[in-house]
C-alpha positions in Angstrom: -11.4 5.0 -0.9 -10.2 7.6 -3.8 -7.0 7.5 -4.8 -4.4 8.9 -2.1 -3.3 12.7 -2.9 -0.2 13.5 -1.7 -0.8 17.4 -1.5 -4.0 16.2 0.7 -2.2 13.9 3.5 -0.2 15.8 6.1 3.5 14.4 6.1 3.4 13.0 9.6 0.4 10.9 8.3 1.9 9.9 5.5 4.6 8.3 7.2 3.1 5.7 9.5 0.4 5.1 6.5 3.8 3.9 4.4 5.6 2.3 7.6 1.6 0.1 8.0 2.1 -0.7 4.2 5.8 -1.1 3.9 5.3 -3.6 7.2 2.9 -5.6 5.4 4.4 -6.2 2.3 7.3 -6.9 3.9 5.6 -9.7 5.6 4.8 -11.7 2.9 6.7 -14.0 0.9 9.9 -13.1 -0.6 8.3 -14.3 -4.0 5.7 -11.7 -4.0 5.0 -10.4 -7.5 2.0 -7.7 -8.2 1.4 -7.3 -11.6 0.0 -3.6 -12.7 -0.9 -3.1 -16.2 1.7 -4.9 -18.5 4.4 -4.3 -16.1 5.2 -6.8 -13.2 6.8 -5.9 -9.4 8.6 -7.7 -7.6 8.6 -7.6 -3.3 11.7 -6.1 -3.4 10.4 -3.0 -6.1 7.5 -2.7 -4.2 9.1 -1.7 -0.6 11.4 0.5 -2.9 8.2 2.2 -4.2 6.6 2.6 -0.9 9.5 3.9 0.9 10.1 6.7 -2.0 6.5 7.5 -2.4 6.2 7.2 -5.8 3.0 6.4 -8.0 3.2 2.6 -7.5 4.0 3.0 -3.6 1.0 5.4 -3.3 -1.2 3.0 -4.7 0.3 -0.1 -2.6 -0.2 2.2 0.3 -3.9 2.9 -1.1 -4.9 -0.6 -1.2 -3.3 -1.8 2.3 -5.1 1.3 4.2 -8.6 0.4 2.4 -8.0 -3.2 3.3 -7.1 -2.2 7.3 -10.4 -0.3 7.1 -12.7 -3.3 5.8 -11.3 -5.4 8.2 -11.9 -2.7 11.2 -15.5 -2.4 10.0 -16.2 -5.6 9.8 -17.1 -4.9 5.9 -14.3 -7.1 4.5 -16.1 -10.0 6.6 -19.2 -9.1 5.0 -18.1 -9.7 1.3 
């Protein structure tokens, strides 16, 4: 899956694809850190970044949806 375009994802969508993400990350452990590039985020900056949308968020959101799909099509099972 492409990067996710804002301008290209109807707001409605947009919205359960962040409450999906913002659900998951929530679920894991409170010491969650992602790093991305140099810079390092912790649980707490990520549900911040998916619940404004924001470049980080986007991508979170990315990477949760792709995973969903994989699992749905069997293709993460695959790997």
């Amino acid at each position: 899956m492409d990067k996710l375009d804002i301008r290209d994802i109807e707001p409605e969508l947009l919205e359960e694809m962040k409450k999906i993400a913002y659900a998951r990350v929530n679920a894991a452990s409170d010491d969650l850190i992602i790093s991305v590039g140099s810079k390092e985020y912790s649980k707490k900056e990520l549900l911040q970044s998916i619940s404004d949308g924001d470049e980080i968020g986007l991508e979170i959101i990315d990477m949760q949806i792709e995973f969903l799909r994989d699992m749905a099509s069997g293709e993460f099972y695959a790997q």
